[in-house]
N, C-alpha and C positions, 0 to 999 in steps of 0.2 A: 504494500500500500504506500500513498502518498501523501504526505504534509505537505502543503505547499503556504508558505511563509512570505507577505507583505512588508517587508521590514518596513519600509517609507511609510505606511497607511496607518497610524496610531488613531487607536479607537478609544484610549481613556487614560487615564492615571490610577494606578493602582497602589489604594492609599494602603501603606503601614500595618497600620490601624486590623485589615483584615486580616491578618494571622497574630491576632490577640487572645489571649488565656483567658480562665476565668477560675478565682478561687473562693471557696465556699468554708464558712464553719461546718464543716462536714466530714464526721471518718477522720481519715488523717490526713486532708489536704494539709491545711494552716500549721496543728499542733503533731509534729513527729517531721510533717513534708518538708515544710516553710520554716516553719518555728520552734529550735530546739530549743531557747531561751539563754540567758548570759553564761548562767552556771552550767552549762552540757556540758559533757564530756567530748562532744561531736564538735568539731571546729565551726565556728561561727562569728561572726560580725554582728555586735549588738544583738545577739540570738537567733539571725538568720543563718541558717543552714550555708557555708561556704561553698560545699560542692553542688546541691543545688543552684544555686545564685549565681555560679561562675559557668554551669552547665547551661544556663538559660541566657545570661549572655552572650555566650556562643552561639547559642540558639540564635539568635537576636528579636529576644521579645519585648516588642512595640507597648502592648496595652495592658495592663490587669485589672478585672475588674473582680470587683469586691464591697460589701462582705455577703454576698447569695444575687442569688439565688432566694427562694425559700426561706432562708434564715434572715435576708435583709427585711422583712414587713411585721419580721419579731424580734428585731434590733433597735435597741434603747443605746444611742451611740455614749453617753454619756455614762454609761456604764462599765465602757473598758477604755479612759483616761483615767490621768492622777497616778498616786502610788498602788503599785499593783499588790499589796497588800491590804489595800484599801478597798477594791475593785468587789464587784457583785460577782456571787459566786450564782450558777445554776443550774439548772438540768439542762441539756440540747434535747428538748422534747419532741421536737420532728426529726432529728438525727440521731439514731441510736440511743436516746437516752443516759448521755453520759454527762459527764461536769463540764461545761463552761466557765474556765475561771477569769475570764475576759482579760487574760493576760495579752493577749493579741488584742489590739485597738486600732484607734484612729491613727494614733502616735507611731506605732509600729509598722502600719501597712503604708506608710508613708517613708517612713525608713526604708523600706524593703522597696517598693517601685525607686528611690532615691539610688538604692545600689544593685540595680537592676536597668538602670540608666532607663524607664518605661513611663510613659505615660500613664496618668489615672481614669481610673473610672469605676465613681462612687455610687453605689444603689440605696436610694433612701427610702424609705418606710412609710409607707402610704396606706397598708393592710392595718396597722393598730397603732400610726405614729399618728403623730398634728403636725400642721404647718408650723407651728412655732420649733416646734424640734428639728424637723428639716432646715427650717430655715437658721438658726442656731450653729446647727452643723456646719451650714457653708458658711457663716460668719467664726465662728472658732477655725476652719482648715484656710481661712481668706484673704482675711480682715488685717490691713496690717495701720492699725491706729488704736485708739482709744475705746473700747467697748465691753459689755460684762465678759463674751467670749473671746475676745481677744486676748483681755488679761489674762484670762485662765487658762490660754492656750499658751501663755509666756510664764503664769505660775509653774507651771507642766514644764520647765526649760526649755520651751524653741519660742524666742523672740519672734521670728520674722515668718511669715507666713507661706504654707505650701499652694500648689496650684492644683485645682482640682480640672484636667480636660473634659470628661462628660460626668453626668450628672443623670441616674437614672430615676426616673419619679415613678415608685412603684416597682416590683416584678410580680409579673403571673398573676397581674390585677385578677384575669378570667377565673382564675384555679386557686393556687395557695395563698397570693396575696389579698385575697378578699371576695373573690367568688360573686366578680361583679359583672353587670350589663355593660355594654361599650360604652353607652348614651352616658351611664352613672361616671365611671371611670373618667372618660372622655369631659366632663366638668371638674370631677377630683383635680383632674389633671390642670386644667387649666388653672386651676385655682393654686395647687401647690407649688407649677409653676413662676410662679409672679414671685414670691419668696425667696424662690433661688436667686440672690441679688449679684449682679457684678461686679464686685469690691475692685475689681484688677483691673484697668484697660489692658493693660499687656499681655493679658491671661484670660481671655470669655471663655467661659463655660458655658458646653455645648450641651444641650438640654435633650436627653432619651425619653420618648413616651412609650408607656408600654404597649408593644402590637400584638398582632396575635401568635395564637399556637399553631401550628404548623397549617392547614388551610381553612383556618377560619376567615374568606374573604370577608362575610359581614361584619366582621370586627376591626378589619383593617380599613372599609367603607363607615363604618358609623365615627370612629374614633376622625380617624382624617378628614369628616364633612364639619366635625365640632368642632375640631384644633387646628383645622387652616384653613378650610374654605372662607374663613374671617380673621385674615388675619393682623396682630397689633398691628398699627401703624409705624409702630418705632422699633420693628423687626421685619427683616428681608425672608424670615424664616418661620412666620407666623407666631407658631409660640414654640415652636417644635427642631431640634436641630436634626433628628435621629427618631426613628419608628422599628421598635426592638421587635423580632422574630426569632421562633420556638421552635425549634424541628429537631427531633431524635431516631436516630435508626435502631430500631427494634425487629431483630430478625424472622420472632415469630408474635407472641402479642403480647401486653402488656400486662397478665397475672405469670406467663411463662415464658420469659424471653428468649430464650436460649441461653448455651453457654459459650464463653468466652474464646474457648477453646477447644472442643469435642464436636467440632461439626463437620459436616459432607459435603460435595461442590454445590448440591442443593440449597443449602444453607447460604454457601457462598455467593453465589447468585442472586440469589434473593437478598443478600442483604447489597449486594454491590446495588442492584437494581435501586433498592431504598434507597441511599443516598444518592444518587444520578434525579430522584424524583427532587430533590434540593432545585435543579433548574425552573421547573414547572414551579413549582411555589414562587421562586423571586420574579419569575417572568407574569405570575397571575398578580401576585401581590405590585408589582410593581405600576398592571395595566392601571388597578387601580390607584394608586399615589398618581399615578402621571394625569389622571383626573382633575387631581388639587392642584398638581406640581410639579406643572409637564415640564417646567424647566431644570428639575432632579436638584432643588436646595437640600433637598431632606432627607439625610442617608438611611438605608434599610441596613440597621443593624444586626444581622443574627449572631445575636450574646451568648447564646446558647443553641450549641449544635454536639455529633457527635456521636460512638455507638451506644449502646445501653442493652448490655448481657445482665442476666443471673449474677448474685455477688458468687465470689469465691469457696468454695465450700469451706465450713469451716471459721468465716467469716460473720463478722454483726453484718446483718443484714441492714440496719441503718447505715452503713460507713461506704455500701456504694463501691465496694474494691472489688477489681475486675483485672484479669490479664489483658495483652494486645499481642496481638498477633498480625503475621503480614496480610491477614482480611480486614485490618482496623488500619494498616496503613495505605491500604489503596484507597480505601473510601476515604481518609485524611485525602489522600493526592488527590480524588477527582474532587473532593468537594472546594479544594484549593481553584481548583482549575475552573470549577462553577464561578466560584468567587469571581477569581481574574476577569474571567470574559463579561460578567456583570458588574465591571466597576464603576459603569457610569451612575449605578444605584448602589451599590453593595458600597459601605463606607468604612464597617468594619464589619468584626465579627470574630466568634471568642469561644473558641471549644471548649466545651466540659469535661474533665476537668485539669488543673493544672498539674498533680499530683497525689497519686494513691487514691483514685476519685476517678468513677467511668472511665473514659476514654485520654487517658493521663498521659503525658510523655515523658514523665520522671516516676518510677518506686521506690519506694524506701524500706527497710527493715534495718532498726535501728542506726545503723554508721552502716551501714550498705545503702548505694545507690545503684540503679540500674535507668539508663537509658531506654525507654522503647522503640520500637520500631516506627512508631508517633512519630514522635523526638526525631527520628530521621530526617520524615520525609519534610517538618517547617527545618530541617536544618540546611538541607537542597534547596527550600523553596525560597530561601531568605533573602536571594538577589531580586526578588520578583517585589520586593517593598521598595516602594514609593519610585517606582519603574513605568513605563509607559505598555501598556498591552497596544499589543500591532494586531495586524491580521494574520489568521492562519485558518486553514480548513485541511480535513480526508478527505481522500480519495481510494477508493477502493475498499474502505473500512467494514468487517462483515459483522454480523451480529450471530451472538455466541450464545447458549447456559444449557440447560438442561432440562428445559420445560417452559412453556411456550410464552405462561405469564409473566416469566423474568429472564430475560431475556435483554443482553445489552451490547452495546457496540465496543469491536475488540480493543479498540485504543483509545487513548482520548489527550489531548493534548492542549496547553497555554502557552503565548508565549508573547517577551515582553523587550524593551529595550533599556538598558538602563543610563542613566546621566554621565555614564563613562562607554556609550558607545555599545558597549556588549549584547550582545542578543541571550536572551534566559531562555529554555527550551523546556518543558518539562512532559517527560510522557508516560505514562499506564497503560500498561498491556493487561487488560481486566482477565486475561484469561487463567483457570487456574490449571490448565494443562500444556497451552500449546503456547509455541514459541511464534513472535509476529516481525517477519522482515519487513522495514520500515526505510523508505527513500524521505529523505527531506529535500527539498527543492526552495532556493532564495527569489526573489524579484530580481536582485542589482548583487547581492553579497556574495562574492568567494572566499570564502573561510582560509584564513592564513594560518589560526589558532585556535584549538579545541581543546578544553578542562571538562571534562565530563566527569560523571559518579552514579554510584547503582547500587538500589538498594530491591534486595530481590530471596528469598527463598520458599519453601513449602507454605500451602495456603495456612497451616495452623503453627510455624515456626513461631516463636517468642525469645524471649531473652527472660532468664532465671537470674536467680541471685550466685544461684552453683554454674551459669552457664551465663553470664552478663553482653558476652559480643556476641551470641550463636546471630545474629540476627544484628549487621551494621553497614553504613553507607562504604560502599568500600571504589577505589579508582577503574574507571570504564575507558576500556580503552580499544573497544571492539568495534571499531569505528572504520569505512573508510570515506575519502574526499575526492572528487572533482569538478573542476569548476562552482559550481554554483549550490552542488549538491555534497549529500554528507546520507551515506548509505550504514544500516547496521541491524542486527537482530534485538531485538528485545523477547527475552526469554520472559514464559509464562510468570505469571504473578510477578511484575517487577516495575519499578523507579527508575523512570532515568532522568538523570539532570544534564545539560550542556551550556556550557558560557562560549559563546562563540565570537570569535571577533575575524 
């Protein structure tokens, strides 16, 4: 088959922002993942885990958002500042039922995006907070002058004020945050909007409204006719910077997911299918936003994406721990590739979760860390931030599975140019048997220089704690070039990355 590649024809900017994390009070994301605290024994910077923190740099991760998820519309932010001896202690009653001793705060996840070199992005409590608490919040993380939160935020030792980039009002208003109408929320919204004040010119905070769950079009039409078809006057954005979206790949349904690890091409199929259904949501959701806002001010956030197995035998089932396998890094890859080619909507968007938590690209066990196959594929895809997507399309591309309902096309492919000239290539061979020869074909480009990598083995391969690299990006160099072209195999289930200049 054939890629054929437009370098010249650039169709968007693909922000950053879209290979963003997302971490949760949940399981072990924060406390064991994130947060061993000053006293570990586990090397850390003010309590943050070093090998994580240095692993995720590498990475190069743009956004985190925090703290839920779920847990953000049952977070009293004021609860985990001050001395942490002081701090409210609790149950995590929608999380496994364990202690909360709110030693992770505001103070903390601020430190941690600081040495992490990443953008914020705060979710505030809309399901059992007030406007005055939100609003509060963003004067304590803001404000750099004279006021109740400010002082307190300089009693606390940090004088000068952090920057908060988005700002979510609400999550899963529909379901956990408050089990609302769009029409209800879609006024919530507006109103706890207005509070988020912007203490900073230098620094606007970009305001997230909650959208819907995976195709609830009526929620994304009711919510967007209340919150921009009128929009402030003293905003080019109505009131809205971002309209958050929900979609999770569930292999088989939602009391038996399947497991993580113990499945047949069947399975595989079917779940690659699921995430590929990612396009069709951003392309519906999108028909409608461009109703309100044909000229695309307002990014479709998906904050939460990713697979969703059975926990780990063995495991609290509140803590959400799950393996990944090279079926969890191809759906990473194509849903990257979904992203890319919609960026002229897609603004960001923020897998679930960041560690030890669904669809992770860091585990932990104790002072052991392992990589997953996750972790991989944003670590190939990392030239693809804040890079221009060009054109490309297949040719000759067949459609492959093993029964007729799931059923999907053998390759799939993004590709982008970045501010130093390079062309990012990235391609998915969906199949979990057969191997796909692949022609690329330029406009204008003859490749002088090729750095390629590949990440590739058995559809249910992972990486252990007794087995940490069975499964890593390793040098491709199975390549050949002429003129204008760049010819090679991509074997079953596999990544390939290329910088081509």
């Amino acid at each position: 088959m054939q890629i054929f590649i437009n370098e010249k024809n650039k169709k968007g900017h693909i922000n950053p922002e879209i290979y963003g994390h997302f971490s949760e009070h949940l399981g072990r994301c924060i406390y064991e993942g994130l947060y061993v605290g000053e006293n570990s024994d586990i090397p850390n910077v003010n309590g943050m885990r070093k090998d994580v923190v240095d692993a995720l740099k590498e990475m190069k991760i743009p956004v985190l958002r925090w703290p839920g998820g779920c847990f953000a519309d049952e977070y009293h932010w004021k609860d985990g500042i001050g001395p942490k001896e002081k701090r409210k202690r609790m149950i995590n009653t929608h999380w496994g039922g364990v202690l909360e001793d709110n030693s992770f705060g505001t103070d903390e996840y601020f430190e941690l995006c600081g040495q992490l070199g990443c953008k914020t992005y705060v979710n505030g409590n809309v399901g059992s907070g007030t406007v005055q608490e939100m609003s509060e919040w963003v004067e304590y993380v803001t404000f750099d002058g004279v006021s109740p939160m400010a002082d307190l935020r300089k009693a606390n030792g940090h004088e000068k004020p952090w920057k908060i980039d988005y700002f979510g009002v609400g999550n899963e208003s529909w379901g956990c945050g408050g089990n609302m109408t769009p029409e209800y929320y879609a006024n919530l919204y507006r109103r706890y909007q207005t509070y988020i004040r912007q203490y900073r010119n230098d620094a606007p905070i970009k305001k997230v409204c909650c959208g819907p769950n995976a195709s609830d079009y009526f929620w994304t039409k009711d919510v967007m006719k209340t919150c921009y078809s009128q929009p402030h006057p003293d905003s080019a954005h109505g009131y809205m910077d971002g309209l958050s979206l929900h979609y999770y790949v569930v292999p088989e349904n939602w009391s038996k997911k399947g497991s993580a690890t113990d499945f047949d091409e069947k399975s595989w199929y079917k779940t690659i299918s699921k995430a590929l259904y990612m396009d069709e949501l951003i392309v519906r959701h999108s028909a409608i936003m461009d109703q309100y806002d044909p000229e695309k001010k307002i990014g479709l956030m998906v904050d939460e994406w990713g697979c969703w197995y059975d926990v780990e035998p063995g495991t609290n089932p509140g803590f959400l721990y799950q393996q990944n396998t090279m079926r969890d890094a191809l759906t990473a890859g194509v849903t990257l590739n979904i992203f890319n080619k919609h960026c002229d909507r897609v603004k960001m968007a923020c897998i679930a979760q960041l560690v030890n938590v669904l669809q992770a690209v860091i585990l932990t066990e104790g002072s052991k860390m392992i990589l997953t196959p996750t972790y991989h594929v944003f670590h190939m895809y990392r030239h693809h931030q804040g890079a221009e997507l060009v054109e490309s399309f297949i040719e000759g591309n067949k459609t492959i599975g093993v029964e007729a309902e799931y059923q999907v096309s053998e390759v799939m492919e993004s590709v982008s140019v970045g501010a130093d000239g390079v062309v990012n290539v990235t391609v998915n061979n969906l199949s979990a048997s057969g191997a796909a020869p692949i022609e690329i074909s330029f406009t204008e480009l003859e490749p002088s220089s090729i750095e390629a990598s590949i990440l590739t083995g058995g559809i249910r391969e992972h990486n252990t704690f007794e087995e940490p690299e069975n499964i890593k990006e390793k040098t491709f160099t199975e390549f050949k070039t002429e003129g204008r072209k760049i010819s090679f195999t991509a074997p079953a289930c596999s990544i390939i990355s290329l910088r081509i200049k």
